[in-house]
N, C-alpha and C positions, 0 to 999 in steps of 0.2 A: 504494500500500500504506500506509495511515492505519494508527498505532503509538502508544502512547504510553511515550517515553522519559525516563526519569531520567538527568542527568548528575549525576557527585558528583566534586568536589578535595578531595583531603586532602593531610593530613600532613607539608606543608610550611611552605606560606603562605597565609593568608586560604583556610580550608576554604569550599568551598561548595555549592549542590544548585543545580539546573534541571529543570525540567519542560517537555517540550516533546509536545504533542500535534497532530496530524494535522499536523505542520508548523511551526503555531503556537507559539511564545514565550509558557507562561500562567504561568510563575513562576520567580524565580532571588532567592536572598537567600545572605547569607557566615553563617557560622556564628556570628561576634564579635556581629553584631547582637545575637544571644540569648544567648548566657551573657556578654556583657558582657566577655566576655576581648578587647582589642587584636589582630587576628591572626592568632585561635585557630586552630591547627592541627589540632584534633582532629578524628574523624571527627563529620562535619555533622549528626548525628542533629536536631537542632530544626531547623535548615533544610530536610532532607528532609520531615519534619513536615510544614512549613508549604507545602513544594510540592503535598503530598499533598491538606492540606486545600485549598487554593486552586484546586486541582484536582477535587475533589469526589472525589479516588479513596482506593483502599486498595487496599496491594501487590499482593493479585491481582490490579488490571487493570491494573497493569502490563504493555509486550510489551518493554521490552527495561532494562536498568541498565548503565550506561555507566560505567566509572573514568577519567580523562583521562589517564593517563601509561600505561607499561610497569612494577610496580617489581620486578618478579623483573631487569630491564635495567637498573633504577635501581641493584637489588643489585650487578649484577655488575659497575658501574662504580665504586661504592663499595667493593668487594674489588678489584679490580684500583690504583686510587687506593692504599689501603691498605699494600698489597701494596710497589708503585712507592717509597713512602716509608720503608717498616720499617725498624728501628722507633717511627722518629719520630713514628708517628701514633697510637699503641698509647693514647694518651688520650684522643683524641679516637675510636678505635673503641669503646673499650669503653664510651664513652656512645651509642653510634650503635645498639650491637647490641640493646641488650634491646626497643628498642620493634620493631625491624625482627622480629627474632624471634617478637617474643610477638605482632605486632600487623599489619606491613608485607609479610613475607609470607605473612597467611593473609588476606588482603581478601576472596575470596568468602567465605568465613567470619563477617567482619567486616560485610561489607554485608548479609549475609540474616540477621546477628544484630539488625541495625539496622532492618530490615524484619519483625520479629518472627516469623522463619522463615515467612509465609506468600509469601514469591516464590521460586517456585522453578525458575523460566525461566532464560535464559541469561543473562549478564554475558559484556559485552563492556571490553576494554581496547584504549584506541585512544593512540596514542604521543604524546609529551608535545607536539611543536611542531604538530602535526597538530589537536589538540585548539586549540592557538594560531590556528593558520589558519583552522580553523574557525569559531571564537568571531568573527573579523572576517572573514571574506569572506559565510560564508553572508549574515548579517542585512543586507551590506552593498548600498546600491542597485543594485550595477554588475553586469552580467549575465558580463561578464570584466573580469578586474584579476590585476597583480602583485600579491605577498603577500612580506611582511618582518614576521617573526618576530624579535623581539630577548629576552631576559633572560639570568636568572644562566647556569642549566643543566636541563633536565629531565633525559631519561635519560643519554644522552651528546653530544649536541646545545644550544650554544648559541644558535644565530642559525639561520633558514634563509630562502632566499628562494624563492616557488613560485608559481603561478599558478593562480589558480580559472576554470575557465571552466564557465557552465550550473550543474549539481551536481555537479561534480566538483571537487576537486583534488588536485594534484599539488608534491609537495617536489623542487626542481630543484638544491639546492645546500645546503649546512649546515655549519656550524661544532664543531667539535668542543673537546669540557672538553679541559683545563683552561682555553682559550683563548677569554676571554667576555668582551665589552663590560660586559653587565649585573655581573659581577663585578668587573671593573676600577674603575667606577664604584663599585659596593659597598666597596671597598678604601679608596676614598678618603673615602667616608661615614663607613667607621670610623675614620679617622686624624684626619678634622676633630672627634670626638665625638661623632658623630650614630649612632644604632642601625642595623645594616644590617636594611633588608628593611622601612623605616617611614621612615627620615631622608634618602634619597635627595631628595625633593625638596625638603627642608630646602637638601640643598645645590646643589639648584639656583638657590630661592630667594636665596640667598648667592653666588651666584656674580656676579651685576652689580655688588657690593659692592667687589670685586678685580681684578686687574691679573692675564692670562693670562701670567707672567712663566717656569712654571713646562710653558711645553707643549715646550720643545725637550730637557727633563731626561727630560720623560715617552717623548717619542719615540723619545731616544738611548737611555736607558737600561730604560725599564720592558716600553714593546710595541711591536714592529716591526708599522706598520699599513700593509696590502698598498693599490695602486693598487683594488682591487675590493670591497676595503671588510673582508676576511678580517684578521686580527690573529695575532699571535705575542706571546706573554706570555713575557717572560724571567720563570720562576717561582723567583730569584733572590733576588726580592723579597716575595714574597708566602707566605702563611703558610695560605691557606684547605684545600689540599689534607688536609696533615696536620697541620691543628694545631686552638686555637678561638682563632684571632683571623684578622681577614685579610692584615693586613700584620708584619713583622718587624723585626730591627733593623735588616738592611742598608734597608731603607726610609726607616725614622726616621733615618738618618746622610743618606739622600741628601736628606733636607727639612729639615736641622738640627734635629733634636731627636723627643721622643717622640709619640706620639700625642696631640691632645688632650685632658686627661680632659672626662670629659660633666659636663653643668655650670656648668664656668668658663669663664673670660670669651674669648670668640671674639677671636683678634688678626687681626693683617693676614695673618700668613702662612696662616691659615686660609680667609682670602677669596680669596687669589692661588688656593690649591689649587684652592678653588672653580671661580673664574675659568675654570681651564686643566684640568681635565679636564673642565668643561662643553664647552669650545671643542672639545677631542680628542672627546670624543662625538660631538660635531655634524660632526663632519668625518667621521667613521667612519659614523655614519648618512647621509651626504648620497654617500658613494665606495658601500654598499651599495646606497643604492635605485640610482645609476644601473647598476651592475650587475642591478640587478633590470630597469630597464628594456632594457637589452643583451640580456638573456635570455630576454624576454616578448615585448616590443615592445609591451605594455600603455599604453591612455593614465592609466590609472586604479592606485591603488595602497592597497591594505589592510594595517595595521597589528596586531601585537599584539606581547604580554611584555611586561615590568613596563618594558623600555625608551623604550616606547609611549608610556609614563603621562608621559616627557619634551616635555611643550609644548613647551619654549624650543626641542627641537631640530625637532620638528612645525612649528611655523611657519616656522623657517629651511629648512626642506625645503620645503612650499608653495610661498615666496617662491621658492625656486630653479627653479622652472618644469619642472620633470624629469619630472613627470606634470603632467596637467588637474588633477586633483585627488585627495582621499586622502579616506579614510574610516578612521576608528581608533576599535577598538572599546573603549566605556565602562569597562568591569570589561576592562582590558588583560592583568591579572595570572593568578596561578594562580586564583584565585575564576572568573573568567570562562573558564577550561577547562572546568569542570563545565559550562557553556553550550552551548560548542563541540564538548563529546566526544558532547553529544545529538543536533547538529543534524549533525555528520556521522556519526550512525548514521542519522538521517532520510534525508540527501541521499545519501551516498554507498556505505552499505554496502546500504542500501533500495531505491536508484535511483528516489527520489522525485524528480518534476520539480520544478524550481524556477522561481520566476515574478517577478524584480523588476521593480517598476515606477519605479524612481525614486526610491523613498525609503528609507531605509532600515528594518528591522522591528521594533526593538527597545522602540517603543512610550517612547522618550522617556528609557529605563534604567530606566522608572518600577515595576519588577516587585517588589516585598516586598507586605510587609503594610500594608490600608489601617485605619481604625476608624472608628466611626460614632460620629454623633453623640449617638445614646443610650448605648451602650459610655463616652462621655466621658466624658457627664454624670454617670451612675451612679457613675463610679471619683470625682470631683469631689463629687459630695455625700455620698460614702462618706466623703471626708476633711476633709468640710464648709469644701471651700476657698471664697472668693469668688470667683463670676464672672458676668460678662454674656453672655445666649445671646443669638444675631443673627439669626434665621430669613429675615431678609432680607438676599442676599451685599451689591450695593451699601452699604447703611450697614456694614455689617462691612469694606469693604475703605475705608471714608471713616476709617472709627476708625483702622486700622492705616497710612495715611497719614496723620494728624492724629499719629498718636504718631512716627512715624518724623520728621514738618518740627518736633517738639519736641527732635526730637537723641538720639530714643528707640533703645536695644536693642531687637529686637525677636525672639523666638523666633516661629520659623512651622513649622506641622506641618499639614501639611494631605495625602490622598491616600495612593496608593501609594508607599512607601520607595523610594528609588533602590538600584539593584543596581551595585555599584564602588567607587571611593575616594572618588568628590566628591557630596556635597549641590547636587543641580540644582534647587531650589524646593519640595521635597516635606518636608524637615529640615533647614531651614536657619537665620541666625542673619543676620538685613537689617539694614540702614540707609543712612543719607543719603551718598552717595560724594562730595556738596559737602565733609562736614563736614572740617576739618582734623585731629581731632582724633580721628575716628571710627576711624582703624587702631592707634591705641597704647591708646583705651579697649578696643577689642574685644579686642587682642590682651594686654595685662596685667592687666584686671578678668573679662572672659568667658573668656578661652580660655586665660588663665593659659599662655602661650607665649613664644617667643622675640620681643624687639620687632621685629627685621627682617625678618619674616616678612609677606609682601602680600598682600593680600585680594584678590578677583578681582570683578573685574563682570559681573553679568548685563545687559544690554542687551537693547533691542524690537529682532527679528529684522528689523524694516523701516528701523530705523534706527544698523545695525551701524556703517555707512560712514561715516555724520556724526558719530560718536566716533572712530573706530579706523581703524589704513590695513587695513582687511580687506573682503574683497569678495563674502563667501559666508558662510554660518552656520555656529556652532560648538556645536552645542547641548551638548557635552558635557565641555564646558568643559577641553579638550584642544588647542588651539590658541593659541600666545603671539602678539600683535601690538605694536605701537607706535601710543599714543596721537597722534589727529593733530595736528601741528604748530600749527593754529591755537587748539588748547587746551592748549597748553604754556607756563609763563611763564616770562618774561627770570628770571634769579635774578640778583640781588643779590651784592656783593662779600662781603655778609658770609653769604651763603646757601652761595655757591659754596667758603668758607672751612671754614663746617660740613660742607660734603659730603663732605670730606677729614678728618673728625674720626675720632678711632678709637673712638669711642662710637658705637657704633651708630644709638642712639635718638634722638640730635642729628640725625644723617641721614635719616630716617626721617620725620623732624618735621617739613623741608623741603617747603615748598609746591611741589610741581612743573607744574602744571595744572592747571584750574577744577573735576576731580574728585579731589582730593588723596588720599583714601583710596584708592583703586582704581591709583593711578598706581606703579609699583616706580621704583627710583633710575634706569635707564635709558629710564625713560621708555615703557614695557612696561606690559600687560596682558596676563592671561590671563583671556578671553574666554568666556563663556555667553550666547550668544542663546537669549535666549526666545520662543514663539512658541504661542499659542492652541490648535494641534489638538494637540501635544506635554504642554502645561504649564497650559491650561485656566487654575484661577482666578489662579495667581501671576501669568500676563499680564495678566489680568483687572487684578490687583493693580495691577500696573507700568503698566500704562494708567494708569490712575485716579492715580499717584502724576508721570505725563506728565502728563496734564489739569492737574494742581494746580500744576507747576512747570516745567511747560518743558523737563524734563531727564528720558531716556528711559533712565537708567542708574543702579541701587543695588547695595550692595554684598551681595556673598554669600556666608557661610560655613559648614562645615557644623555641623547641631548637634550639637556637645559640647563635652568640655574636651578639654587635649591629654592625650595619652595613653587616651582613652576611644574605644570604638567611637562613629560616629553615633548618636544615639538611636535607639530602633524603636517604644518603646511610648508612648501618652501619659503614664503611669508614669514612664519614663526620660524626659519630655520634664519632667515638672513637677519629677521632683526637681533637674534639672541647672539649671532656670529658678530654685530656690531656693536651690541653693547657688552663684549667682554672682549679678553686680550688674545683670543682664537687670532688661529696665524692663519686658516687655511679654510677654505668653505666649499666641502665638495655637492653639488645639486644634480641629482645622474653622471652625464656628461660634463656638466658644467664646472668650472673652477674658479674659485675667488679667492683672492691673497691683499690680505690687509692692508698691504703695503700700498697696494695700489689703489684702496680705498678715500673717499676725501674724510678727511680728522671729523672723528664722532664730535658732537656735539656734548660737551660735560657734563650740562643738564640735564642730556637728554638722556644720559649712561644711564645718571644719577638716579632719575626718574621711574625708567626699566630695570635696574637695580631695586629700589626702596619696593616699587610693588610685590615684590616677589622673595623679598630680603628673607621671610620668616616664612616657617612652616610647622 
């Protein structure tokens, strides 16, 4: 039974749409790409758009519209919550109500307002972890596998663990709010200063910085975490039910002192927290999956929720040998629900066969919007920028290697947009992972970020091993490893003295291996294999920059500043490449070099800077 299904997220986090026809994955984008908001919660309306058109359709041919969650279930866990705390939470309801009223619960309303009243077929709501499991088993290669769901909360379920077998699946076990890893973790995001629901991996980032000093305070006092991986929140401590913060004072007394403000300067005790509820996560996901395996008897295991998006604890799970192997879907978070609410109206409410062969189908994550070379030009000579067209790829990927061993920024846009949180080659921001110097330029002149913050490597899919102790591809750049030993260097008494510095940036500076940019303080990567039928010319790319140098690994990050979504348009790609110190702006074919640019206007830096300064 051939269908063509819209999935759509809202209203939480990172809104998003998908298009899935006869099966097929032909479009998935987050809403942020296009209005430029961080996150944007709103209903997806440009995203839908843009599946529509990539699809060649218009709402009437639509056969089914999918929401990913439950929220009339959502409501009722949000009035019951309420309820439990009154009337302590009486502030934090009366900001909750007016959009849920005026907006949350009239969705079909909301969606065929969005569809310019010409769909007037059925809408389906499929439950929030279901829509989770979905987004990672279906696309995933394995014909069966276990499935571990982790985040904050959907409706009333935090975590579950289920099994897809063929097209079907099934939720075998689940976690109930208030009682959520992904919250716990969020809890601790907001106490270090980092914004819940965007800075999580900030604090993972930060956690090799610290000393897990802090995991037996957490254990005794904050969550009783079960042999099976289930958890107990003493909510004691915690502030999210009924309030707007997530933690409280009895919190701040057991950590000496207040929350961090956002901002100021990171201390140690911000790194220890780090540390130690990285380590309690990893321990909580690593007691879950082998309950997942206890339950399945799966050799294989599927990932999703924003807890997913956690590499450090992905690899540490890998390494533990508890499954052959994992697959964890790109867009782990609510965005990638709109994916998953489509593909199990395809498979499971349709009883469409399903047919993996081994790879997985998602087409690389590569699913937004692409632009053409005339589309470039035209917006390029509209603003009568300078630039060099390349009609032939070879000399075009010799220039952007020639600027890269110059110690260049380099902006790359080329292809379909990536659908999720990371820049996989398609909007990204390269260069040389030799340079010393290349993670505190990109991160204080381009991305106007935090300096302890680590860049990640993409590496040729053929030669993952001869960098990294990893033994399989990571194309989605989801998976933490450890650089191997024989490119790691002896450090120095006075190296080993800085590492211990409470400056950050001293540590940071630290040479640790012959690819210093890509290397974090322990000695970790997180990993993107690239590979030809996936990633087309950015391999293409990455050959040619092997050819020239022997070194099969550059650095990649995605394009924009912090605080801004990825870029989408060559638009958003040219203004971000002028209001930062980027040396090199590749647009397909197209090449821009600063140099030849007329001098940005200070203001106008300033301007596009402050917007977007904080996140």
């Amino acid at each position: 039974m051939s269908k063509k299904i819209l999935g759509i997220s809202a209203f939480y986090h990172d809104s998003a749409a998908a298009l899935v026809v006869n099966g097929e994955i032909v479009a998935a984008a987050q809403e942020e790409r296009f209005t430029r908001i961080k996150h944007d919660f709103n209903f997806p309306k440009h995203a839908i758009d843009y599946c529509l058109q990539e699809g060649g359709l218009v709402p009437e041919d639509l056969d089914y519209v999918v929401f990913y969650d439950k929220p009339l279930l959502k409501f009722d866990r949000l009035l019951e919550t309420y309820l439990a705390f009154a009337p302590a939470g009486l502030r934090s309801f009366m900001m909750a109500m007016p959009l849920w009223l005026k907006t949350k619960l009239h969705l079909p309303r909301e969606i065929r307002k969005s569809l310019e009243g010409r769909y007037r077929k059925r809408i389906v709501f499929t439950v929030h972890h279901e829509s989770h499991a979905a987004s990672c088993f279906f696309p995933s290669p394995f014909d069966e596998a276990a499935i571990l769901t982790m985040d904050g909360v959907g409706e009333w379920d935090t975590a579950s663990i289920g099994i897809g077998r063929g097209n079907r699946i099934q939720l075998l076990k689940t976690l109930r709010f208030p009682h959520s890893l992904g919250l716990l973790y969020s809890a601790f995001t907001y106490f270090t200063g980092f914004k819940v629901n965007s800075g999580e991996y900030k604090l993972m980032g930060l956690a090799p910085y610290g000393e897990p000093k802090y995991v037996d305070v957490i254990l005794d006092k904050l969550v009783d975490l079960k042999e099976d991986g289930s958890l107990a929140m003493n909510m004691d401590y915690f502030n999210y039910c009924q309030g707007l913060t997530m933690t409280n004072e009895a919190f701040a007394q057991l950590f000496g002192g207040p929350p961090r403000a956002p901002e100021s300067p990171i201390r140690q005790r911000e790194m220890d927290l780090a540390a130690s509820i990285q380590k309690v996560t990893e321990e909580a996901v690593l007691r879950m999956a082998r309950t997942a395996k206890k339950l399945t008897g799966c050799r294989h295991l599927c990932l999703a929720g924003g807890v997913a998006l956690n590499c450090v604890a992905n690899g540490k799970l890998l390494r533990a040998g508890i499954f052959d192997d994992l697959f964890i879907t790109p867009a782990a978070g609510d965005a990638g629900g709109a994916l998953g609410a489509a593909l199990f109206v395809h498979y499971q409410l349709l009883d469409n066969e399903r047919r993996p062969n081994g790879k997985d189908c998602l087409h690389g994550s590569l699913l937004g919007p692409k632009y053409s070379n005339e589309s470039i030009r035209q917006f390029l000579d509209g603003k009568g920028v300078r630039y060099h067209f390349f009609a032939d790829e070879p000399a075009l990927l010799n220039k952007v290697v020639d600027a890269m061993l110059e110690q260049k920024v380099v902006g790359w846009f080329h292809g379909r947009m990536e659908f999720g949180p990371r820049a996989l080659g398609s909007r990204s921001i390269i260069g040389d992972a030799r340079n010393e110097q290349m993670q505190s330029v990109m991160n204080l002149r381009i991305k106007y970020r935090e300096s302890f913050r680590p860049f990640a490597p993409c590496v040729l899919r053929e030669e993952v091993d001869k960098y990294f102790e990893l033994d399989r591809e990571s194309p989605y750049m989801l998976l933490v490893a450890d650089v191997r030993p024989e490119l790691r260097c002896t450090l120095t008494e006075e190296q080993l003295r800085l590492m211990k510095d409470p400056d950050l940036r001293k540590r940071v500076n630290v040479k640790r291996s012959s690819l210093p940019a890509i290397t974090h303080v322990d000695m970790s990567a997180r990993i993107q294999t690239v590979d030809e039928e996936r990633h087309g010319r950015f391999y293409r790319l990455m050959r040619e920059f092997k050819r020239r140098t022997g070194c099969g690994v550059i650095i990649n990050t995605s394009f924009n500043i912090r605080g801004e979504p990825i870029v989408c348009t060559p638009q958003d790609a040219y203004r971000c490449f002028m209001a930062t110190d980027m040396d090199v702006l590749v647009l397909e074919n197209c090449v821009l070099y600063k140099t030849e640019q007329p001098a940005t206007d200070a203001a106008e830096r300033k301007k596009y800077v402050d917007t977007f300064k904080l996140d």
